[in-house]
N, C-alpha and C positions, 0 to 999 in steps of 0.2 A: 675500203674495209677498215682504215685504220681509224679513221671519222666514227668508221660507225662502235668500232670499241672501246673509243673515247665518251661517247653518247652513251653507253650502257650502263655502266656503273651510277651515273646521277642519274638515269632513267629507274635505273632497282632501287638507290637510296630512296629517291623520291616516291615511290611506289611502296616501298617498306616504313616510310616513315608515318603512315596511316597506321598499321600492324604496332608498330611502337608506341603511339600515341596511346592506342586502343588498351596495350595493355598495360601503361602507365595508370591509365585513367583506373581501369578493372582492377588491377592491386589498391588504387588508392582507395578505392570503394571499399574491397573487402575489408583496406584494414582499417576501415572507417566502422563498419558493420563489427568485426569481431571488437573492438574496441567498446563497441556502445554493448555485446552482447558481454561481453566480459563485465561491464560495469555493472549491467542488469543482475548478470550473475550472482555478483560479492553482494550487490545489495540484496538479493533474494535469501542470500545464503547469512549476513547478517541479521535477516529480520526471522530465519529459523530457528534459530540462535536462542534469540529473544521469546518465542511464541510460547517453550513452557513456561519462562517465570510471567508472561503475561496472563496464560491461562490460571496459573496457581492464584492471581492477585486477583482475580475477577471470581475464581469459586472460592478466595477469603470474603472477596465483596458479598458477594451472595449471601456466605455461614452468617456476616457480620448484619447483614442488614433485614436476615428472616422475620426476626421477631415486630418488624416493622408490618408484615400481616394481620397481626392479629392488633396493631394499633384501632382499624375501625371497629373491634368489638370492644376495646377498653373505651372508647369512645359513648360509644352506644350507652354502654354500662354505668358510666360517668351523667350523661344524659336523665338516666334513668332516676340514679339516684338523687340528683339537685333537683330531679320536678317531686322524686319523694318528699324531699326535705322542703321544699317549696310548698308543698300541699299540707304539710305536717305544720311547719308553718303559720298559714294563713288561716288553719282549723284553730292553731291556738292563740291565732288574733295578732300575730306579729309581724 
């Protein structure tokens, strides 16, 4: 009997040392995971930060660059008037 209560205790350590291992392992995970999800976070949470002055700079882009619309009608217009002058021109022999 006294063999066998000597055998017992490294028979549960060794038995337990699976259990131990397992949740060695499982905390390193989680705080592997809350770690990356923490970082995702701040990054997330910095770029909201950012999003009004980036929206503001893109509908300044926008007010600033309208009038580039109506460039192919000054165009046009422009066209128009050199074939006038061209034809005006060549009626007066020059």
């Amino acid at each position: 009997m006294k063999e066998h209560a000597k055998l017992w205790p490294a028979a549960a350590r060794k038995r337990h040392s699976g259990w131990t291992t397992g949740y060695a392992v499982g905390a390193a995970v989680v705080a592997a995971v809350a770690a990356l999800v923490s970082a995702i976070l701040a990054y997330a949470w910095s770029i909201s930060d950012e999003a009004p002055k980036i929206n503001r700079a893109l509908k300044d882009a926008e007010r600033n660059t309208a009038p580039l619309r109506a460039l192919r009608t000054t165009v046009e217009d422009a066209a128009a008037i050199t074939g006038g002058l061209q034809r005006g021109r060549a009626r007066l022999g020059g």
